[in-house]
TIPA-499171 format. One record per residue: residue in three letters; x, y, z of N, C-alpha, C, O, CB in turn. Coordinates in steps of 0.02 Angstrom, whole numbers, plus 32768, in hexadecimal, padded with zeros to 4 digits. Atoms other than C-alpha are relative to their C-alpha. Last residue first. Glycine has a CB too. Layout:
<rs>
ALAXYZXYZXYZXYZXYZ...
</rs>
This chain:
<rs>
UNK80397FFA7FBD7B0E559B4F6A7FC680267FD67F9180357FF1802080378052UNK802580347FF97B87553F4EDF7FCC800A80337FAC7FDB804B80287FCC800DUNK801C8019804A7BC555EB4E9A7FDD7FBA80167FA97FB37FF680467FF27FBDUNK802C7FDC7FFE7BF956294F3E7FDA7FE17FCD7FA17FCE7FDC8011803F7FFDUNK802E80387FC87C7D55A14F587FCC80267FFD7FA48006801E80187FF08059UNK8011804B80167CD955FB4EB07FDE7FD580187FC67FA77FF780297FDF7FFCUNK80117FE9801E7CCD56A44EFA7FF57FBF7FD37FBE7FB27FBB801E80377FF7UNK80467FE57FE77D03566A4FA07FDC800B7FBB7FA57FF37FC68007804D8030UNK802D80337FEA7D9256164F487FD87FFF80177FBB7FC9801480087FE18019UNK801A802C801E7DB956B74EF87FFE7FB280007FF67F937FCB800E80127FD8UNK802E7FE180167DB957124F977FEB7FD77FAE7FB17FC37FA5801A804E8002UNK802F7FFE7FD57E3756A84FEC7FB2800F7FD57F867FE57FCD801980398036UNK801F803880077EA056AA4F547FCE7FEB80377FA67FC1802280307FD47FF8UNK800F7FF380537EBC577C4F577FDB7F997FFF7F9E7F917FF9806E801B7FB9UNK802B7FF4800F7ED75758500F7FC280087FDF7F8680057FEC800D80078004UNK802980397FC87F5156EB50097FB7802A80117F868006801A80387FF0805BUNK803A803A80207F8957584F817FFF7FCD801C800F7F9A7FFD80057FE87FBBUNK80187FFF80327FA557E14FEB7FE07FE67FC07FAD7FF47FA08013800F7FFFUNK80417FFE7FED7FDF57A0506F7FCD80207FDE7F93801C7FF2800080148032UNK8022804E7FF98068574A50097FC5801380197F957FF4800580257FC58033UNK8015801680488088580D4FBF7FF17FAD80217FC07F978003804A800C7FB6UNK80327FE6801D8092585C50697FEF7FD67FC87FB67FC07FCC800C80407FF0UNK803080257FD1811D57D750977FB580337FF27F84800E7FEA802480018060UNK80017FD37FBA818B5815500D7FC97FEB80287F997FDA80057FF880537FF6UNK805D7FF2801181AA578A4F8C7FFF8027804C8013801380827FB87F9F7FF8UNK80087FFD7FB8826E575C4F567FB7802C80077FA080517FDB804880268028UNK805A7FDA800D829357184EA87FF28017805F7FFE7FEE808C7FA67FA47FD6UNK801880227FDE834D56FC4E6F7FCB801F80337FCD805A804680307FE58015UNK80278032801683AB570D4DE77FDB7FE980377FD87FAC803D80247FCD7FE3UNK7FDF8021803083FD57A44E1E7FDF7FC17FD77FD67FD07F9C80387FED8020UNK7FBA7FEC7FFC838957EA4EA1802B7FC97FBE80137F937FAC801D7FF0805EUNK7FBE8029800682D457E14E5E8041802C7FFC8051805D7FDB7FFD7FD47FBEUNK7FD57FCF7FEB8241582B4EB580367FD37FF1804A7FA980187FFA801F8049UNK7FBC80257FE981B057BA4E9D803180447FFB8017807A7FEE801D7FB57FC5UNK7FDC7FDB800A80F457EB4E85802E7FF1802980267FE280657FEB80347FFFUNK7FEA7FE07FBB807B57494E978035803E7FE68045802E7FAD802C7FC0803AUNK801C80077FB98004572B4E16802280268042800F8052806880017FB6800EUNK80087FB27FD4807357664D8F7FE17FFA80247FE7802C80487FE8803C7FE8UNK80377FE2801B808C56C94D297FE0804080227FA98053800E7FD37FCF7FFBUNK7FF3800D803B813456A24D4E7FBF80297FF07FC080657FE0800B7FB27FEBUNK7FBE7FC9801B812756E04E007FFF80007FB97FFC80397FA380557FE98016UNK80257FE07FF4807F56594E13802F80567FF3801780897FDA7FE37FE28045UNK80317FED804480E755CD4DAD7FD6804C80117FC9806D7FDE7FBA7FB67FF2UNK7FD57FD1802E817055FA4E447FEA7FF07FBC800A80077F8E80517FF68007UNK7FE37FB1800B810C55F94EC980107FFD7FBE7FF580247F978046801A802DUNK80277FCF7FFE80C455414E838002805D800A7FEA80877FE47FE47FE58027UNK8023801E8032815854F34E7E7FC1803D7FE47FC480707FC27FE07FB58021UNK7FF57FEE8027817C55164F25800E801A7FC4802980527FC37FFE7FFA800AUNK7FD6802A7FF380F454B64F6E803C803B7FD4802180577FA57FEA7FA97FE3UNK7FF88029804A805C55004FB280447FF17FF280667FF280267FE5802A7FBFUNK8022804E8004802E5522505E7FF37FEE7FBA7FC47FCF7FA17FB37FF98028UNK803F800C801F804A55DA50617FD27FB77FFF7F957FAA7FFD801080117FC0UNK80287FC97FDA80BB561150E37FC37FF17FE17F8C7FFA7FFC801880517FF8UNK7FFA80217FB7812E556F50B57FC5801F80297FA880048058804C80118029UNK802C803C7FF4811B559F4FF87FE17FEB80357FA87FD5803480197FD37FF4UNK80447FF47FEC8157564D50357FD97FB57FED7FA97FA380107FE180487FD5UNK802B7FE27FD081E5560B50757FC480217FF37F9C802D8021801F8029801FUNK7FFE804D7FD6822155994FDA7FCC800E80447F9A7FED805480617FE98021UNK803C802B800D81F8562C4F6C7FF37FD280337FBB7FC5804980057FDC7FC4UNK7FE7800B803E827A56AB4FD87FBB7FC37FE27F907FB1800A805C7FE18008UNK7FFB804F7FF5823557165048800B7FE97FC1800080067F8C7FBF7FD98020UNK8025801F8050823757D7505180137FB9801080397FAC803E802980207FA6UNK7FC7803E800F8237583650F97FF37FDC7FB77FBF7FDE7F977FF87FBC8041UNK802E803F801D820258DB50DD800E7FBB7FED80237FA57FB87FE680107FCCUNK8005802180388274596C511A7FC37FC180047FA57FB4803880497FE87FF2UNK802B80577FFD827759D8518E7FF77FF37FBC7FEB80177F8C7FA77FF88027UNK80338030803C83025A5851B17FF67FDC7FFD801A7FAD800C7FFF7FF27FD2UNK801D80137FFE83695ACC522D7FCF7FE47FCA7FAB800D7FAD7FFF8018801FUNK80527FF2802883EE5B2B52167FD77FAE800C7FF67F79800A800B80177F8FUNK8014804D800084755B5152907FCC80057FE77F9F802D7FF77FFC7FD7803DUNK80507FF8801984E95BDD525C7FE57FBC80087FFF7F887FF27FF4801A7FAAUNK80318013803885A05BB752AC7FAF80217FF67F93803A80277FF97FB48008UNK80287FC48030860A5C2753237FDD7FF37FC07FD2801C7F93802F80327FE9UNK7FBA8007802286545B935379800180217FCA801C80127F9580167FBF7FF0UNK7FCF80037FDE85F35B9B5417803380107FDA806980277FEE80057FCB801CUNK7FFE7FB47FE4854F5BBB53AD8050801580268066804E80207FBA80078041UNK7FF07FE0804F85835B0F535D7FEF803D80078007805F7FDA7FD87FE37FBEUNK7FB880048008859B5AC554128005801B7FCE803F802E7FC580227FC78000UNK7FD87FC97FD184FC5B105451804B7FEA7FF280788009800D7FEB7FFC805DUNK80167FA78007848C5AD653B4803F8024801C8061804E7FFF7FB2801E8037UNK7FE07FEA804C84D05A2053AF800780497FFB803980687FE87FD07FE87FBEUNK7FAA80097FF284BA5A11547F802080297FAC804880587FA1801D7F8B8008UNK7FDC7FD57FBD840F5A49547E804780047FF9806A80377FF97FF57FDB804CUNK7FFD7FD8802B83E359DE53E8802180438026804B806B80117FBC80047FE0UNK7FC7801180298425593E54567FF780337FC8801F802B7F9A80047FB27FE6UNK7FB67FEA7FED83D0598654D2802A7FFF7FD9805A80267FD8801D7FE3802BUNK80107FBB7FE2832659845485803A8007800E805680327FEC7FCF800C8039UNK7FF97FCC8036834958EA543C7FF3803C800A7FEE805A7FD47FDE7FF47FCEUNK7FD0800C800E834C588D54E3801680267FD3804680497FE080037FCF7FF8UNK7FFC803E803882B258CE551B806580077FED808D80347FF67FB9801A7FA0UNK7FC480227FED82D1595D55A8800A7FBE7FD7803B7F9B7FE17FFE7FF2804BUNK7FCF7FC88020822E59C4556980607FE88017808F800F800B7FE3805F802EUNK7FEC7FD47FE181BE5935556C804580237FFA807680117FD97FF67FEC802FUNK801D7FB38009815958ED54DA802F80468041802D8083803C7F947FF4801AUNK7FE37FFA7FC081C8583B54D27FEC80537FFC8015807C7FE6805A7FE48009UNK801F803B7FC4816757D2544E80278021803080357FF6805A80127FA07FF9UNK804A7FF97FE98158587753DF7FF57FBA80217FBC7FA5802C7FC6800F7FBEUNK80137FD57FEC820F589A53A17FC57FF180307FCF800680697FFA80247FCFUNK7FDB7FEF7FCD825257EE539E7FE4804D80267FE280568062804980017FE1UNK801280257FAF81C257C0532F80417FFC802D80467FC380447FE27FA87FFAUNK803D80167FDD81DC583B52BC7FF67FE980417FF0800180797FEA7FD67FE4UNK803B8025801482915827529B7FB18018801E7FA88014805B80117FB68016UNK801A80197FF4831C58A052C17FC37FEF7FF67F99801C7FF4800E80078019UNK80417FFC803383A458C152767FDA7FE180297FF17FAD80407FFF7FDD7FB4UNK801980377FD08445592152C57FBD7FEB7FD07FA580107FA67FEC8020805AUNK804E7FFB801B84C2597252587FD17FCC80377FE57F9880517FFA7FDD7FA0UNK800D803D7FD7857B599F52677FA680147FE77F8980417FC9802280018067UNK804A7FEB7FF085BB59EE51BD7FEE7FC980497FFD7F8D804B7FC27FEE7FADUNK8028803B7FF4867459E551AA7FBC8015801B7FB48043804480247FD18031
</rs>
């Protein structure tokens, strides 16, 4: 059996000191799986969101993600039938559309 701990972003970095909750609770995973002659590995990952959530991040409707996946705007990552968007990639084209609405409001100055 694999034990596993995960922790979020913002659990990590709203509590900066060295007794944070998750701090122990990695403390603990480590010294009981050292205890029990396990290898403890360590790895980050990239949270991915599903359309619904990045709509929510974006301020458009569903719908929309998923003409913008269709048509390659946004880059998707599909699990079985189903589309998930790594948080780099929304800020990325929130960006990417930032800039060409600047580039479009430029044109009337």
């Amino acid at each position: 059996m694999v034990e596993g701990l995960v922790l979020p972003p913002e659990v990590v970095l709203t509590d900066q000191s060295a007794d944070a909750e998750w701090a122990a609770g990695l403390r603990g995973l480590v010294t009981r799986s050292a205890a029990d002659g396990k290898t403890v590995r360590v790895s980050v990952e990239e949270r991915a969101l599903t359309p619904v959530q990045a709509a929510e991040l974006l301020g458009v409707s569903r719908a929309t993600v998923q003409r913008r996946i269709e048509d390659g705007t946004i880059t998707a990552i599909t699990r079985g039938s189903r589309h998930h968007i790594t948080e780099s990639e929304i800020r990325r084209y929130r960006q990417a559309a930032r800039l060409d609405l600047a580039r479009y409001l430029a044109d009337d100055f």
